[in-house]
C-alpha positions in Angstrom: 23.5 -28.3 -21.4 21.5 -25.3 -21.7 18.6 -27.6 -22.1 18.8 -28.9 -18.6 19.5 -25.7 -17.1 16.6 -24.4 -18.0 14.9 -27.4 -16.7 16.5 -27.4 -13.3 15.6 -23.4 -13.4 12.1 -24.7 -13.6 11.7 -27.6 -11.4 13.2 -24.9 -8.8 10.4 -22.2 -9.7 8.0 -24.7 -9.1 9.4 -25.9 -6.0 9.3 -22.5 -4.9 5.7 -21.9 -5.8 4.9 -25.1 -4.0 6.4 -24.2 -0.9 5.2 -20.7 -0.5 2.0 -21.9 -1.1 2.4 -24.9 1.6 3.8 -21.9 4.1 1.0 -20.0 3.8 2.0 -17.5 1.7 -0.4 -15.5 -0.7 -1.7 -17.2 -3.4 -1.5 -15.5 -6.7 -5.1 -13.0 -6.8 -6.7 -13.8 -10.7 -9.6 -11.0 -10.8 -12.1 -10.8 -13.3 -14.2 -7.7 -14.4 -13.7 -4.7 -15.8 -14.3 -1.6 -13.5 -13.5 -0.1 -9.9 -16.3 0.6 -8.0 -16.4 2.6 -4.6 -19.4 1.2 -2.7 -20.3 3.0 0.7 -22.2 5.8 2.6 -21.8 9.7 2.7 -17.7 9.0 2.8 -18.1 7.7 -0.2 -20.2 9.6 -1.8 -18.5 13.1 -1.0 -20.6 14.7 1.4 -18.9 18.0 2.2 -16.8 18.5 -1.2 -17.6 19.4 -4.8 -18.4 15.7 -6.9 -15.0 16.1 -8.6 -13.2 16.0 -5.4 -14.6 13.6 -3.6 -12.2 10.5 -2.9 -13.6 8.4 -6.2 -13.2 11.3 -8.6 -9.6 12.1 -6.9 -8.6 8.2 -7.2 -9.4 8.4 -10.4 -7.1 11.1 -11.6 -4.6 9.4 -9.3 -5.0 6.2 -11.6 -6.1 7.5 -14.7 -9.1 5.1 -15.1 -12.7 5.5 -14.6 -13.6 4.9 -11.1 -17.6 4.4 -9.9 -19.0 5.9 -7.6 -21.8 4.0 -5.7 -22.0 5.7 -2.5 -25.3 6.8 -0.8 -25.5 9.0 2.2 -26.9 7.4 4.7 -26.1 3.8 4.2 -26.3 1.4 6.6 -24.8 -1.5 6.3 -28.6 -3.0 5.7 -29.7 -0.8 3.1 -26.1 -1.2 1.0 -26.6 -4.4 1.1 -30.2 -4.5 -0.5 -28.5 -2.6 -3.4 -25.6 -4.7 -4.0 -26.4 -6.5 -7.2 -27.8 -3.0 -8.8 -24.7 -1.0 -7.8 -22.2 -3.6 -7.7 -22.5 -6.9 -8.4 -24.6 -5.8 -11.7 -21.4 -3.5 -13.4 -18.4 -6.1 -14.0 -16.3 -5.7 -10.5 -12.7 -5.9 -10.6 -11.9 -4.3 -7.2 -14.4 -2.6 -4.9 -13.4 -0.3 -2.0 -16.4 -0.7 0.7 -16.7 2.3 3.1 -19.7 1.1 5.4 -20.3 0.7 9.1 -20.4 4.4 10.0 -23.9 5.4 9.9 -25.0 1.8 12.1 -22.2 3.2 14.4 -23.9 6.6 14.9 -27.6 4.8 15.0 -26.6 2.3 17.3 -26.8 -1.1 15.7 -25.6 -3.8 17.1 -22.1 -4.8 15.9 -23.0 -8.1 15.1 -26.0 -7.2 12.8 -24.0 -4.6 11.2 -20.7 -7.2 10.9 -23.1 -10.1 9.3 -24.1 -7.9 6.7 -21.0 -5.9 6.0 -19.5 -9.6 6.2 -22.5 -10.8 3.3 -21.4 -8.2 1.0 -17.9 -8.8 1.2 -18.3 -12.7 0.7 -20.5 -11.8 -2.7 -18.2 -9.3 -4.1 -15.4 -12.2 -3.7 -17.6 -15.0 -5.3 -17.6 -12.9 -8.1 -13.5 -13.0 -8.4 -13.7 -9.2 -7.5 -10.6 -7.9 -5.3 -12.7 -6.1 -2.0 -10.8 -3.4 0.2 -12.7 -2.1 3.2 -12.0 1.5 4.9 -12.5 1.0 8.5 -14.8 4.0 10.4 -13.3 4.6 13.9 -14.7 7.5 15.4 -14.0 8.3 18.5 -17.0 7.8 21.3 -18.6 5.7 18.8 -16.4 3.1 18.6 -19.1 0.4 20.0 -16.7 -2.0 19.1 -16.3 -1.7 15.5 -12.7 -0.9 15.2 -11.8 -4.5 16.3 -14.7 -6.1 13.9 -13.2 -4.7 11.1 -10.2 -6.1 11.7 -11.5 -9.6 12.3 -13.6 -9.4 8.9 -11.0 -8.4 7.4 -8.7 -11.9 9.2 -11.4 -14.3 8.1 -12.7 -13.2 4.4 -8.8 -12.3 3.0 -10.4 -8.8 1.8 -7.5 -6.1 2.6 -8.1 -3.4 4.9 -7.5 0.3 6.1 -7.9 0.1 9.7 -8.9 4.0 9.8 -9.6 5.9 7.0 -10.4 8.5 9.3 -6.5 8.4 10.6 -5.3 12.2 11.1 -8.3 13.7 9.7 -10.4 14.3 12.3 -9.8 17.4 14.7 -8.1 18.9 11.9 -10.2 21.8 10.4 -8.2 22.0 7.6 -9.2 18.3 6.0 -12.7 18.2 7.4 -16.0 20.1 6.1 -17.6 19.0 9.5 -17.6 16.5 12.6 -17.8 13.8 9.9 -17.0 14.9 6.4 -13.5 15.5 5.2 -13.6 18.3 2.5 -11.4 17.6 -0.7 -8.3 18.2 1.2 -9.3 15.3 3.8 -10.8 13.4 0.8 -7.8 13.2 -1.6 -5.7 11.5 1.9 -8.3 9.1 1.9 -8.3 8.5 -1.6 -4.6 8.2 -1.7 -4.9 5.6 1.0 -6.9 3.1 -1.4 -4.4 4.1 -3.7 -1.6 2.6 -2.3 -3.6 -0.6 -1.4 -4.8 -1.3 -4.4 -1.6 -0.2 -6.9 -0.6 -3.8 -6.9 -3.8 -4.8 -8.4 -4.5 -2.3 -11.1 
């Protein structure tokens, strides 16, 4: 008796699995590599704080594992993207938070230059089994667009996505260092954001 309980208990589970899947519902994310890696510009980086309190170094304390931090200030989306397999691709990715799009906002790149690239770098972080989690850049003025590209990356590669990880900071003179750079107040609300999207994962 218990024997076919246990059996119907299974043949449900399956069933369940089945149809989920059929539905649409998320499949099950297997990821491979080792580390977290924060890949970006001047956000990421830490422009406008102290190296320990920039958003990596604070997510890190928030998770209690090593976190990297590959951010350059200044990156385009072009020049991250030339980098990728050094700072990325190269060190065993498990999840990687990307934080890009801001600096070919300001310069004035086209959306769709900066959206096939951003999109590039996404797509090879994910053939390598890696979770990816992009920070949107809105900023107001600037916008060119962007806000809705991110969103549609996001739609049509599966990564997740922070629509603004700029929400609430700017303006506020207490969480930024300037016009652009959050100081370790503004940067530990941004890392707490990628927190909370990526708990599931760790």
């Amino acid at each position: 008796m218990k024997r076919k309980i246990f059996c119907l208990n299974t043949l449900f589970l399956l069933l369940g699995c089945f149809l989920l899947t059929a539905c649409g519902g998320r499949e099950p994310v297997v990821l491979n590599g080792e580390n977290i890696i924060c890949f970006g510009d001047s956000l990421t980086y830490g422009i406008g704080a102290v190296p320990n309190k920039s958003y990596p170094a604070q997510l890190a304390e928030m998770i209690g594992k090593p976190v990297i931090n590959a951010g350059i200030p200044g990156d385009t989306t072009a020049r991250a993207l030339q980098r990728l397999e050094r700072d990325v691709l190269s060190k065993a990715p498990r999840i990687v938070l990307v934080t890009l799009g801001g600096n070919d906002m300001k310069n004035g790149v086209d959306k769709k230059i900066a959206f096939k690239n951003l999109r590039e770098i996404v797509e090879a972080i994910q053939a390598r089994e890696a979770l990816v989690v992009v920070g949107g850049v809105k900023v107001l003025f600037w916008d060119r667009g962007y806000e809705d590209e991110y969103e549609k990356l996001a739609e049509e590669t599966g990564a997740l996505l922070i629509p603004n990880v700029f929400k609430g900071l700017m303006g506020h003179n207490d969480l930024m260092h300037d016009a652009i750079h959050p100081n370790a107040a503004g940067y530990e609300i941004m890392a707490r954001r990628f927190h909370k999207v990526i708990e599931p994962y760790l």
